[in-house]
Backbone and ligand atoms as CSV (ligand in chain L), in Angstrom:
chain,resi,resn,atom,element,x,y,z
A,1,UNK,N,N,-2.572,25.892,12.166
A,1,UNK,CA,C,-1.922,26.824,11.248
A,1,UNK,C,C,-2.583,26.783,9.874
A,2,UNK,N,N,-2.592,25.255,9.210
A,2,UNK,CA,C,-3.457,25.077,7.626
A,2,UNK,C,C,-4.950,26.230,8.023
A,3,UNK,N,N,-5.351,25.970,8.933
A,3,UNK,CA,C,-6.434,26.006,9.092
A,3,UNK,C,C,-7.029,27.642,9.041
A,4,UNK,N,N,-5.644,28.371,9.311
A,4,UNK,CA,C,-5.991,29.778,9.570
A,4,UNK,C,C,-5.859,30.472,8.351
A,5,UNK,N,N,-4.789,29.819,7.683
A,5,UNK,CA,C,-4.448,30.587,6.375
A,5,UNK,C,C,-5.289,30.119,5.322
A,6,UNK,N,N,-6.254,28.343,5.795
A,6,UNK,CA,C,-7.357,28.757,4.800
A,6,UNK,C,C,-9.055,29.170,4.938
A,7,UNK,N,N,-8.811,29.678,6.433
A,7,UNK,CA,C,-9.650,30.988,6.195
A,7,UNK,C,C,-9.379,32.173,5.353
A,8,UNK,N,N,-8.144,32.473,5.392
A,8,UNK,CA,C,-7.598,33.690,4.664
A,8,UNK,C,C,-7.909,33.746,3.004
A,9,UNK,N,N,-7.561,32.518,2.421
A,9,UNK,CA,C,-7.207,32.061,1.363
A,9,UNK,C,C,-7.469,30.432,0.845
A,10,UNK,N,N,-8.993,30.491,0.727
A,10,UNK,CA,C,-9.546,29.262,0.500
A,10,UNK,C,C,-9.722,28.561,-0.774
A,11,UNK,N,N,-9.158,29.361,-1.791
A,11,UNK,CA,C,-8.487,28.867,-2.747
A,11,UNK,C,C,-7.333,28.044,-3.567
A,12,UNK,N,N,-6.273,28.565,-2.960
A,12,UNK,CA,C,-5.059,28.044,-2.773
A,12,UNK,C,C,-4.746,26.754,-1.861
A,13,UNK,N,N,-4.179,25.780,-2.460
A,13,UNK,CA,C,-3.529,24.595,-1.703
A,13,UNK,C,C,-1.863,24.800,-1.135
A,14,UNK,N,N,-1.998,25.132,0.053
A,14,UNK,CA,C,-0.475,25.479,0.627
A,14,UNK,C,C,0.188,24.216,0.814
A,15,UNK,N,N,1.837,24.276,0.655
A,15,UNK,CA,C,2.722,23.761,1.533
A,15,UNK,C,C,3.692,24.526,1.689
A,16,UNK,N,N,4.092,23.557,3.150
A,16,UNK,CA,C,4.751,24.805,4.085
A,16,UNK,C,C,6.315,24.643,3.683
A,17,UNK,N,N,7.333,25.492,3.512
A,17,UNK,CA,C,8.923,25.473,2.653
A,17,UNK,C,C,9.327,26.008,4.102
A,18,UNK,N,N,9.537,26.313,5.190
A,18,UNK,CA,C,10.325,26.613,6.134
A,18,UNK,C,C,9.720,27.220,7.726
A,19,UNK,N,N,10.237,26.534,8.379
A,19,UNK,CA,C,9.534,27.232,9.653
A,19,UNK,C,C,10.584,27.008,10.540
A,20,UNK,N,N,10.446,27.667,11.683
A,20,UNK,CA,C,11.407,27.878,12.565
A,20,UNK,C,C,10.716,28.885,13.851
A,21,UNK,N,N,11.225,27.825,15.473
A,21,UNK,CA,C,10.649,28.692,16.406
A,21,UNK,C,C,11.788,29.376,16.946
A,22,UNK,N,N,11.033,30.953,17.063
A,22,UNK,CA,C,12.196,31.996,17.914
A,22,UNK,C,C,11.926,32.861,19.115
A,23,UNK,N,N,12.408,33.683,19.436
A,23,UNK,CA,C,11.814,34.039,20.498
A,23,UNK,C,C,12.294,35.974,19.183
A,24,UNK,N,N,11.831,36.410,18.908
A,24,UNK,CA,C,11.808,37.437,18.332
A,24,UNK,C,C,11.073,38.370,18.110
A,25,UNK,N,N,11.198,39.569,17.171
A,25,UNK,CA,C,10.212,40.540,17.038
A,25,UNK,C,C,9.500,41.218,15.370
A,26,UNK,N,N,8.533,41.000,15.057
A,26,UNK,CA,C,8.042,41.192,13.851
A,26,UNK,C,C,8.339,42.865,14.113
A,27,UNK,N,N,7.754,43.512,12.379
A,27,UNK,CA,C,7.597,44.629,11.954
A,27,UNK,C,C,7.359,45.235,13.383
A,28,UNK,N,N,6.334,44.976,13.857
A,28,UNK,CA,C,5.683,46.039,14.987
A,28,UNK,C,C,6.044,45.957,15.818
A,29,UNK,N,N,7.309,45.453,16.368
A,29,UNK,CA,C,7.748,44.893,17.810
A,29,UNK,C,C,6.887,44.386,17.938
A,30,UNK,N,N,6.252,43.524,17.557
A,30,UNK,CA,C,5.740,42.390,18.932
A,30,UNK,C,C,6.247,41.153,18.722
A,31,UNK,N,N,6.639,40.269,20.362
A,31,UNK,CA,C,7.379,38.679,20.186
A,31,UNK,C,C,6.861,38.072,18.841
A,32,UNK,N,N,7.376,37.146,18.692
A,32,UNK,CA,C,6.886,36.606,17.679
A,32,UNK,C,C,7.573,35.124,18.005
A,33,UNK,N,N,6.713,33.854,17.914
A,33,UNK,CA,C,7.251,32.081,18.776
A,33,UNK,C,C,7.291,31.624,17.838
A,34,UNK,N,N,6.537,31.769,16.521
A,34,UNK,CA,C,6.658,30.735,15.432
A,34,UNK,C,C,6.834,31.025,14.306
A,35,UNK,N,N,7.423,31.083,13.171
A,35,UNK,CA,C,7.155,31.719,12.057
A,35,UNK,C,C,7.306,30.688,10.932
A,36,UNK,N,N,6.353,30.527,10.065
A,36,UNK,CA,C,6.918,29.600,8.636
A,36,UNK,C,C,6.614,30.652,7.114
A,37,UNK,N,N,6.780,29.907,6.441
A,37,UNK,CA,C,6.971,30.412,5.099
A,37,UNK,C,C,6.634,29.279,3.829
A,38,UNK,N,N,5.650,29.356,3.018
A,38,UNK,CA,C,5.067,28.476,2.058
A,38,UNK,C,C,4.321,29.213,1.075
A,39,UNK,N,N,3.984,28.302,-0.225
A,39,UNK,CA,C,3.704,28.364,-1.597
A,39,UNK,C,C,2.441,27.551,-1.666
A,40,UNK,N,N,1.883,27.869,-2.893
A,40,UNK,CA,C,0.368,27.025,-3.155
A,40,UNK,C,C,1.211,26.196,-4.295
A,41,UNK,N,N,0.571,25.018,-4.020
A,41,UNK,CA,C,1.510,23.778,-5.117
A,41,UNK,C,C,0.946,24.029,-6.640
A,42,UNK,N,N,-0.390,25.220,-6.685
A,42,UNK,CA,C,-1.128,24.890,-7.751
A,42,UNK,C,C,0.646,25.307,-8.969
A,43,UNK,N,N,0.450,24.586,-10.236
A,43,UNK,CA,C,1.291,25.036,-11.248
A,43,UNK,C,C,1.056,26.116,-11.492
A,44,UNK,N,N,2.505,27.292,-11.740
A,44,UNK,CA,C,1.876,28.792,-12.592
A,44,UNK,C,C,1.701,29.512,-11.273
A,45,UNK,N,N,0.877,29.544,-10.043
A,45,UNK,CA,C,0.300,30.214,-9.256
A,45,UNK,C,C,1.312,30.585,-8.162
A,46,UNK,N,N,1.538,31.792,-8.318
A,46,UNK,CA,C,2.741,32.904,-7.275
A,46,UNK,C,C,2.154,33.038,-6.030
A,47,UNK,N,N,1.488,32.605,-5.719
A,47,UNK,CA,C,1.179,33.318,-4.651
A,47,UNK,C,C,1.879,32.520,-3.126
A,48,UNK,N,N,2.732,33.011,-2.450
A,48,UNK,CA,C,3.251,32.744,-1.535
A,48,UNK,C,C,3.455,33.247,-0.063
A,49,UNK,N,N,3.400,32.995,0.913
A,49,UNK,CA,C,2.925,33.472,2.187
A,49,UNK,C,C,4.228,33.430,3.191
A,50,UNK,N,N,4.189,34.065,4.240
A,50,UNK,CA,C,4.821,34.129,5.463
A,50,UNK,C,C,3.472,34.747,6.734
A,51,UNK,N,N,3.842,33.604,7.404
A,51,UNK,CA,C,3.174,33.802,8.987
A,51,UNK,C,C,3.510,33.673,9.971
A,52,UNK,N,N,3.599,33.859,11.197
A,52,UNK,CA,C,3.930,33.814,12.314
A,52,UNK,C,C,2.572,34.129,13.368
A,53,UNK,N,N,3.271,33.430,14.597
A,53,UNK,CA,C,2.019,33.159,16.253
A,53,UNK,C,C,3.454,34.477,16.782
A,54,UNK,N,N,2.296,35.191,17.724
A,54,UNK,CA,C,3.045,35.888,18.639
A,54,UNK,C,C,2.470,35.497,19.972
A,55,UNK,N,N,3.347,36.066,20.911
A,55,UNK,CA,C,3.233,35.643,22.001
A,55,UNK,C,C,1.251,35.440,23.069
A,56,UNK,N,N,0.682,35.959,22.090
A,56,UNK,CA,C,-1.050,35.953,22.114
A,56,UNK,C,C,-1.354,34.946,21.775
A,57,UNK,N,N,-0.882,33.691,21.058
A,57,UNK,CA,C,-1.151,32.821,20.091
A,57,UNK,C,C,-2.050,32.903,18.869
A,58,UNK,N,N,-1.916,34.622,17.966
A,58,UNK,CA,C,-2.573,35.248,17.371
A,58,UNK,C,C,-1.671,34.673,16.103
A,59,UNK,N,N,-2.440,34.354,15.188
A,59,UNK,CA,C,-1.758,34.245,13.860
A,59,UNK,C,C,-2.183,35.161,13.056
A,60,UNK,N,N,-0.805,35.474,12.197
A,60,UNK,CA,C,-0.878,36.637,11.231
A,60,UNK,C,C,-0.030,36.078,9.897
A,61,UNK,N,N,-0.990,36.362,8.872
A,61,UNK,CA,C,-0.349,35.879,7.818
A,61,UNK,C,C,-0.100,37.366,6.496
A,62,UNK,N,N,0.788,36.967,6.018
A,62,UNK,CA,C,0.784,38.098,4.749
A,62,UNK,C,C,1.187,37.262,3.243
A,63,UNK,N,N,0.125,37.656,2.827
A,63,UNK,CA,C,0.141,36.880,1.405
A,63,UNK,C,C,0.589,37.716,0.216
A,64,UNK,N,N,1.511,37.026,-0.602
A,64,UNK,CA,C,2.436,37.962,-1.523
A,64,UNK,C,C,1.765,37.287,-3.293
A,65,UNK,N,N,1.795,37.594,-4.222
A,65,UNK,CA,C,1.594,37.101,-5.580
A,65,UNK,C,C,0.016,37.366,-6.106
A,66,UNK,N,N,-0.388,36.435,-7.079
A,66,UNK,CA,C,-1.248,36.881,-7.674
A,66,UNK,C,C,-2.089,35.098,-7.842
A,67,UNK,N,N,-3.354,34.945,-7.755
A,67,UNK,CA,C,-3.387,33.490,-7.342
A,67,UNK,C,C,-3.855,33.384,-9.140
A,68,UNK,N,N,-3.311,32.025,-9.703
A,68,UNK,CA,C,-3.664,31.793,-11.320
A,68,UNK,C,C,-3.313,29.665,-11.341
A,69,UNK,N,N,-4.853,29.138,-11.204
A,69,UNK,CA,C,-5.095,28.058,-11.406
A,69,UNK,C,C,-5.286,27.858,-12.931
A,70,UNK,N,N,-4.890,26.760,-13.706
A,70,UNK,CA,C,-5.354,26.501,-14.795
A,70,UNK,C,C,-7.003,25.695,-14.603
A,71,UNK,N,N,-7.579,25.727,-15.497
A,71,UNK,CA,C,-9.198,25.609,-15.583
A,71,UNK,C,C,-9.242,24.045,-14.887
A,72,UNK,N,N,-8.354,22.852,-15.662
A,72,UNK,CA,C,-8.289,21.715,-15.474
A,72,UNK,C,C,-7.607,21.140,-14.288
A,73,UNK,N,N,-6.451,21.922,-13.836
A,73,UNK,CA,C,-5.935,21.299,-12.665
A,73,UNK,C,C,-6.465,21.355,-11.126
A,74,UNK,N,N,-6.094,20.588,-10.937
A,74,UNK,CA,C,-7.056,20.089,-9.562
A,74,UNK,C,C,-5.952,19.899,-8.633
A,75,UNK,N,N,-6.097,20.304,-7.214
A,75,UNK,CA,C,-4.885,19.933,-6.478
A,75,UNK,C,C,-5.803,19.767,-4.439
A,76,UNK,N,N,-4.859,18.933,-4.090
A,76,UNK,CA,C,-5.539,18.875,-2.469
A,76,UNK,C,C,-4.428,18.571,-1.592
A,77,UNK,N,N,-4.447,19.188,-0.407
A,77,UNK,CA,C,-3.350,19.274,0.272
A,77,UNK,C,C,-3.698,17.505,1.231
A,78,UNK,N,N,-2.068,17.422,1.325
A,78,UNK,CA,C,-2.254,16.168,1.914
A,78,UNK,C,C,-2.925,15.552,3.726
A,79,UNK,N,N,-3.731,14.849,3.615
A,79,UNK,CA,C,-4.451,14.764,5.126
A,79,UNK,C,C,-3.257,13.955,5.989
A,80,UNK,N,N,-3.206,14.802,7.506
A,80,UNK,CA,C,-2.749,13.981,8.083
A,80,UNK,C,C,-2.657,14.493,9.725
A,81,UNK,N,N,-2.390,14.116,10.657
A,81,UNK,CA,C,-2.647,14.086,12.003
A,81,UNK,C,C,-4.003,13.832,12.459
A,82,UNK,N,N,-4.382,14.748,13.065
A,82,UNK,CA,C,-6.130,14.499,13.630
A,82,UNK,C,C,-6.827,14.129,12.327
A,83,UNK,N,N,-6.714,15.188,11.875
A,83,UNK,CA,C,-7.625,14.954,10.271
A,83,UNK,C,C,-7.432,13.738,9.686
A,84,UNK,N,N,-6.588,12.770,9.649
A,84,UNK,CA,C,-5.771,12.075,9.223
A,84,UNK,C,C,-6.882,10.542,9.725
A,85,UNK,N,N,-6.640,10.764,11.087
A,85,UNK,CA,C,-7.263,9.637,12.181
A,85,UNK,C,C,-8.735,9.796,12.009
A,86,UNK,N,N,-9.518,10.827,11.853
A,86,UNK,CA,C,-10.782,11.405,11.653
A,86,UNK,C,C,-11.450,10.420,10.355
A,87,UNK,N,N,-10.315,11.084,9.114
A,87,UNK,CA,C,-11.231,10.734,7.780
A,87,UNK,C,C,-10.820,9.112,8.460
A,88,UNK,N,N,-10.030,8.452,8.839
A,88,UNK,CA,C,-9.828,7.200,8.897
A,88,UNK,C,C,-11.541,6.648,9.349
A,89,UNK,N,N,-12.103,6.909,10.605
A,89,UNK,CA,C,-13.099,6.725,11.243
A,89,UNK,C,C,-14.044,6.620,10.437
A,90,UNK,N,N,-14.066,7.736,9.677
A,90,UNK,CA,C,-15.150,8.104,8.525
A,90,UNK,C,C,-15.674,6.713,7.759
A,91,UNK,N,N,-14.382,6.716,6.546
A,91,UNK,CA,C,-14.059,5.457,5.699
A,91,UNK,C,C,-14.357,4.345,6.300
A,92,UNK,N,N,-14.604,3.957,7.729
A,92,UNK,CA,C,-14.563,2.601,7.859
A,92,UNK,C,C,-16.058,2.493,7.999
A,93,UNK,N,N,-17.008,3.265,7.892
A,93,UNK,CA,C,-18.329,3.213,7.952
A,93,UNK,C,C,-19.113,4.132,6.931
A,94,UNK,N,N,-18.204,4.442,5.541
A,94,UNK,CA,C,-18.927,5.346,4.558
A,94,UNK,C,C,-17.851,5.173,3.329
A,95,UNK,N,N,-18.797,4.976,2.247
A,95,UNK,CA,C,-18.235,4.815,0.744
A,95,UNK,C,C,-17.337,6.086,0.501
A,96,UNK,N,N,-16.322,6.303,-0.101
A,96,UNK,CA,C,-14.918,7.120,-0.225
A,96,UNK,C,C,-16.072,7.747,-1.669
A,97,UNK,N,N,-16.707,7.795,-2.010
A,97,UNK,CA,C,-17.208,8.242,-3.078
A,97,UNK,C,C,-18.217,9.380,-2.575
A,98,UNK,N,N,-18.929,8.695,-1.209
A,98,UNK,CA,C,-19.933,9.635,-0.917
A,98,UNK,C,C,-19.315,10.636,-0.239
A,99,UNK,N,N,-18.147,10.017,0.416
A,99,UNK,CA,C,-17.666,11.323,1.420
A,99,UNK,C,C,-16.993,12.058,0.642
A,100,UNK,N,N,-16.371,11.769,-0.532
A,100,UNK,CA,C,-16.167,13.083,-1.511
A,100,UNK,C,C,-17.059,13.533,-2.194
A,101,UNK,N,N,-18.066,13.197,-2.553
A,101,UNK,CA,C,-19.441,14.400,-2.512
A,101,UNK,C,C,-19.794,15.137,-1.643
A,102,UNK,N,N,-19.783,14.645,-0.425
A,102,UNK,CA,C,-20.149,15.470,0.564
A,102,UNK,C,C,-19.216,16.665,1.239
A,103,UNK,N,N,-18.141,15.854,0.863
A,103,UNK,CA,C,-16.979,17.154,1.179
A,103,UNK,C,C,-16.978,18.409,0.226
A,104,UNK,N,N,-16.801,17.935,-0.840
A,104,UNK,CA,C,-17.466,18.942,-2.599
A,104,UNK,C,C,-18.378,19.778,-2.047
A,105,UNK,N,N,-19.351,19.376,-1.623
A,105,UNK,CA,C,-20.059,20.220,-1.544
A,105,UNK,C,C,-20.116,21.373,-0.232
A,106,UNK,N,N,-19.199,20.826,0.657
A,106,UNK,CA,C,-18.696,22.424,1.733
A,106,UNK,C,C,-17.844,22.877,1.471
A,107,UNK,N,N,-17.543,22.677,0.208
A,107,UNK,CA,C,-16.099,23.919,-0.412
A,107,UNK,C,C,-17.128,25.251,-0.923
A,108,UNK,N,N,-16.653,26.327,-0.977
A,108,UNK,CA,C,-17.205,27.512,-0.970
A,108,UNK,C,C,-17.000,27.547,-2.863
A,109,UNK,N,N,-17.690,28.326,-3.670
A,109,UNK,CA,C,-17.435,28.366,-4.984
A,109,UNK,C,C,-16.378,28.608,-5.442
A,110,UNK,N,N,-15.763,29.780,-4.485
A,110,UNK,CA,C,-14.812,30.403,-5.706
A,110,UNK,C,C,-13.710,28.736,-5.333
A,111,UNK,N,N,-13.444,28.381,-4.175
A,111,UNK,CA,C,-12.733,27.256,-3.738
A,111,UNK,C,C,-12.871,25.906,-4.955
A,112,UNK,N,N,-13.978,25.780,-5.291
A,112,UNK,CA,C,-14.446,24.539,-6.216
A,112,UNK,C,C,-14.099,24.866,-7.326
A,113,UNK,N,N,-14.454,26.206,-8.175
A,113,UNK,CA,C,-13.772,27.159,-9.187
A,113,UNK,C,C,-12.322,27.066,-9.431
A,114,UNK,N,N,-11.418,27.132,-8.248
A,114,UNK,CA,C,-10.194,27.287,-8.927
A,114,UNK,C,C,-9.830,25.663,-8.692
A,115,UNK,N,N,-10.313,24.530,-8.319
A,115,UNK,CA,C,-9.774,23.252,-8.223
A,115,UNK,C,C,-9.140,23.100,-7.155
A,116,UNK,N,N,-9.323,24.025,-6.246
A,116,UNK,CA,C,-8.364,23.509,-4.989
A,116,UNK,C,C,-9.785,22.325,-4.193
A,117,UNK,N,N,-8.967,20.944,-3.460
A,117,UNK,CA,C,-9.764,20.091,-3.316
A,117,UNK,C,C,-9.345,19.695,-1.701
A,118,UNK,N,N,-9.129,20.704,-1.292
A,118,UNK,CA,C,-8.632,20.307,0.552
A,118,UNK,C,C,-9.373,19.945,1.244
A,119,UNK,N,N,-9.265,18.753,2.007
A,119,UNK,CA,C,-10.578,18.173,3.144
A,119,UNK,C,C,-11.354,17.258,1.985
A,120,UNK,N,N,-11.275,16.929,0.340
A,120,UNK,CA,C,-12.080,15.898,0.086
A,120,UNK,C,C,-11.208,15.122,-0.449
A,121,UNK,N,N,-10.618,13.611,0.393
A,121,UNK,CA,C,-9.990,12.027,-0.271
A,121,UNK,C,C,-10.485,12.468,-1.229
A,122,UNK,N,N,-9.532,11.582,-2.056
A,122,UNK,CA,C,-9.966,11.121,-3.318
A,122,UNK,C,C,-10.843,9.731,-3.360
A,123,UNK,N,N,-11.476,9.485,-4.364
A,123,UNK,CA,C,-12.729,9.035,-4.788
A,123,UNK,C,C,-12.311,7.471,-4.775
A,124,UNK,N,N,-11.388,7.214,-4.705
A,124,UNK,CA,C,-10.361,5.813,-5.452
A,124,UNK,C,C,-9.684,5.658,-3.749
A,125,UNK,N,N,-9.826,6.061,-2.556
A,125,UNK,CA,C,-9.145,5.576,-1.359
A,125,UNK,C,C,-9.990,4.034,-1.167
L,1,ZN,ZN,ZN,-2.829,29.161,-5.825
């Protein structure tokens, strides 16, 4: 799910405020199995989402607000499950310094630009 909405929106650091599975029907009639609803933690920044999987396991997201990072703040969504066990692997055979350079540097610009820091530990793990 993180993963789709930050294709969409690789700027923004989401968390998720509500989800719930149904057996229902979006705008267009079609089923709809999952739906949540979340905000970007950045301070100031409106921009807030609703998505849902339909019965395709197609995700569709619709993003509402206007995205506004301050220059200095920096924010990263928290690692955990696979990703979680992954960076673990990482760390036990690579300096927490290099792998946040190296992560830095596959963030896309405008992504590094507004301070969103998803997928790079911090420097101090
Ligand atoms: Zn934002």
């Amino acid at each position: 799910m993180i993963r789709g909405l930050k294709r969409a929106n690789s700027v923004c650091t989401f968390a998720f405020r509500r989800h719930w599975a149904s057996l229902s029907n979006d705008d267009s009639g079609k089923e709809v199995l999952f739906t949540c609803q979340g905000r970007c933690i950045f301070k100031g920044c409106k921009v807030t989402f609703t998505s849902h999987v339909d019965k395709n396991l197609q995700l569709h997201v619709k993003f509402r607000g206007t995205v506004r990072h301050a220059k200095t703040e920096k924010a990263c969504r928290y690692i955990s499950g696979s990703d979680r066990e992954a960076m673990k692997k990482v760390l036990k055979r690579k300096l927490s310094r290099l792998h946040y350079l190296e992560q830095m540097k596959k963030l896309d610009s405008e992504a590094l630009a507004s301070g969103c820091r998803d997928g790079c530990p911090s420097k101090d793990v």
